[in-house]
C-alpha positions in Angstrom: -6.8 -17.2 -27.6 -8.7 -19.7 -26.0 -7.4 -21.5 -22.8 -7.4 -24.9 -22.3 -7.7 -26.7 -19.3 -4.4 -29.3 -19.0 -4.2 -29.8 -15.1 -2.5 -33.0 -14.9 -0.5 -34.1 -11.8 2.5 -32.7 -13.7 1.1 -29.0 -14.4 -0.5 -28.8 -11.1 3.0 -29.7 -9.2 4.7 -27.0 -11.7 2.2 -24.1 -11.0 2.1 -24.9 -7.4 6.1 -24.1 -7.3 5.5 -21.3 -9.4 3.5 -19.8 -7.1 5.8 -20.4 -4.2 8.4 -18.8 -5.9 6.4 -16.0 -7.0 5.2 -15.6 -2.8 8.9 -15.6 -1.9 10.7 -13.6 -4.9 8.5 -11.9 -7.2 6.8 -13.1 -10.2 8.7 -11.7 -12.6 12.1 -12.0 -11.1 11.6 -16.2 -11.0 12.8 -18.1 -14.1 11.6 -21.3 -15.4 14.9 -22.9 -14.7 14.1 -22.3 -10.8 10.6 -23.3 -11.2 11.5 -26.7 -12.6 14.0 -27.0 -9.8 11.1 -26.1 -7.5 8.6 -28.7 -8.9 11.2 -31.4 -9.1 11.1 -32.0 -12.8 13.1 -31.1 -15.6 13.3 -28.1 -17.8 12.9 -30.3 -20.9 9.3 -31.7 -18.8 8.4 -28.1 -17.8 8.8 -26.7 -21.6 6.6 -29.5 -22.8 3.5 -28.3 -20.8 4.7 -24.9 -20.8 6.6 -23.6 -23.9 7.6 -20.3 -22.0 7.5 -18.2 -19.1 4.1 -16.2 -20.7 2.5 -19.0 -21.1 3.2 -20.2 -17.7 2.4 -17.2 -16.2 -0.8 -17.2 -17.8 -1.7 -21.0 -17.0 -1.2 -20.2 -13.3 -3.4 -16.8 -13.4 -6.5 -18.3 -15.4 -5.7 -21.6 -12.6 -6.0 -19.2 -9.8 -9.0 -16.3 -11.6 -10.8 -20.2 -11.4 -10.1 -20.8 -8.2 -11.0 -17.0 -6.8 -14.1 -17.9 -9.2 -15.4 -20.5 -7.5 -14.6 -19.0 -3.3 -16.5 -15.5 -4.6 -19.3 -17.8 -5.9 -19.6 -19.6 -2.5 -19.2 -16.3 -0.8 -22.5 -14.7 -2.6 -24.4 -17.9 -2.3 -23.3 -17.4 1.5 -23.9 -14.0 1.6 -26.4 -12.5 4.5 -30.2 -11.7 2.4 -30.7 -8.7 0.9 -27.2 -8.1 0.4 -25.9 -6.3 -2.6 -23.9 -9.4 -4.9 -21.7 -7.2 -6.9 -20.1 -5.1 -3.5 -19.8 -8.8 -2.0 -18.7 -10.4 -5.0 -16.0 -7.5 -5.4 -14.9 -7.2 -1.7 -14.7 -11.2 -1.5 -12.7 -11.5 -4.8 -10.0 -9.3 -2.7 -10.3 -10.8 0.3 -9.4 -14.0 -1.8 -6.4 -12.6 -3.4 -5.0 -11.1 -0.5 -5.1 -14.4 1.5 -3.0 -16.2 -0.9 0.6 -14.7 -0.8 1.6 -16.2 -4.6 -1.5 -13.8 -5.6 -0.6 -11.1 -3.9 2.7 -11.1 -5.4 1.3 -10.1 -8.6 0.0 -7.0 -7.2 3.2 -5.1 -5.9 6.0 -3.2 -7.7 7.1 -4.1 -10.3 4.8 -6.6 -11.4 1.5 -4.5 -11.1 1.8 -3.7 -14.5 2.2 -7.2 -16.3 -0.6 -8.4 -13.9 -2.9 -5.8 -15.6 -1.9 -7.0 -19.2 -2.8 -10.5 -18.1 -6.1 -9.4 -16.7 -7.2 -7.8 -19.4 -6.2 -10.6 -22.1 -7.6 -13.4 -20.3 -10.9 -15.4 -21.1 -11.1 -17.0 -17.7 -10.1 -14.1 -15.6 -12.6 -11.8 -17.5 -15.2 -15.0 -16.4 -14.3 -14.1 -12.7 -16.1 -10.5 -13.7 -19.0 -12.3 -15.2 -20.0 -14.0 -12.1 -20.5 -10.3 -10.2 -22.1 -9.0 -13.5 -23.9 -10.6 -16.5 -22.8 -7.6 -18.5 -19.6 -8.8 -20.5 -18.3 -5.2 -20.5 -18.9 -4.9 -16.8 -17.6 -7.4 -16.3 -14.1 -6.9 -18.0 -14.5 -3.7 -15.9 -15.1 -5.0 -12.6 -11.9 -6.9 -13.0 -9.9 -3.8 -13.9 -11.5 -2.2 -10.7 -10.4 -4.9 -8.8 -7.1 -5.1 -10.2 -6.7 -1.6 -9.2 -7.6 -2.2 -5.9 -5.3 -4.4 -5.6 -2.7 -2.4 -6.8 -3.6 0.7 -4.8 -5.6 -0.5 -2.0 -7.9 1.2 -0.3 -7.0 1.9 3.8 -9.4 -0.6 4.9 -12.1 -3.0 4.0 -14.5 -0.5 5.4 -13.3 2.5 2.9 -12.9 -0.1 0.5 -16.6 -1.1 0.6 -17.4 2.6 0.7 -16.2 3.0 -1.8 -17.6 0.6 -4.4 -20.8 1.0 -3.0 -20.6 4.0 -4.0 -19.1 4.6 -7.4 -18.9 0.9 -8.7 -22.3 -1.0 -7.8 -24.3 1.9 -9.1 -22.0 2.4 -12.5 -22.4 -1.3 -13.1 -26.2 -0.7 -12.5 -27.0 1.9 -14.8 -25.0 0.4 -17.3 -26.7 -3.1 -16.6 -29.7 -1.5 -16.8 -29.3 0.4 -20.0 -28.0 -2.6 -22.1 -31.2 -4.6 -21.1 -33.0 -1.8 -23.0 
């Protein structure tokens, strides 16, 4: 499935309530009557852009992987020389999600799970991998390592970076390395 782009004033109005809501309640435990309430439209507007909850779901997490896109993209171009880009692509895609509360909500019990089917099927979040890693498989991996992080964080940003230093980077290396072959 390909995703199209329709940000209009309308959409962006919807998904930003939809995001609220999730923040405050859960993703999976709002419903599109209460985002429509939220965004101050109707149901009948909100299932014309949206014809259900998946698809709105989706809409806001490809909005959002573009978002996180573009901040870990400004992060590496930022980053100090000499730095490694996939560790500070990785660690800044987190620090990105974890900032923004209607992101994080997709990350706790009991919507881990349906966060991780939506990662996985997604075009534009997979893109989010392929800025750390030119690799289209590492990529898709790189986002489930994230999304596990996430998920099951690690005790701090210190042992986090310890740790995909040392299993991720060099994984994503070799592999890199062996499909240039």
């Amino acid at each position: 499935m390909s995703w199209v782009d329709r940000r209009t004033p309308a959409v962006e109005r919807i998904l930003d309530a939809a995001g609220r809501l999730f923040a405050g309640r859960g993703v999976d435990a709002v419903s599109m009557a209460q985002i429509a309430a939220a965004a101050g439209c109707s149901r009948a507007t909100l299932y014309r852009y949206f014809p259900d909850r998946p698809s709105l779901q989706l809409a806001f997490v490809q909005r959002e992987a573009v978002r996180v896109g573009a901040l870990v993209a400004t992060d590496l171009a930022g980053a100090r020389r000499g730095a490694d880009p996939l560790t500070e692509g990785v660690l800044a895609a987190l620090r990105h999600v974890r900032a923004n509360p209607a992101l994080l909500a997709w990350f706790g019990d009991p919507d881990a799970a349906h966060t991780a089917d939506l990662a996985q099927g997604s075009e534009v979040v997979e893109a989010l991998g392929l800025t750390m890693a030119a690799d289209p498989d590492a990529a898709r991996w790189l986002v489930r390592v994230i999304v596990s992080l996430l998920t099951v964080p690690g005790g701090d940003e210190a042992e986090e970076r310890r740790l995909v230093e040392r299993f991720v980077a060099p994984v994503v290396a070799v592999g890199q390395s062996r499909t240039q072959r």
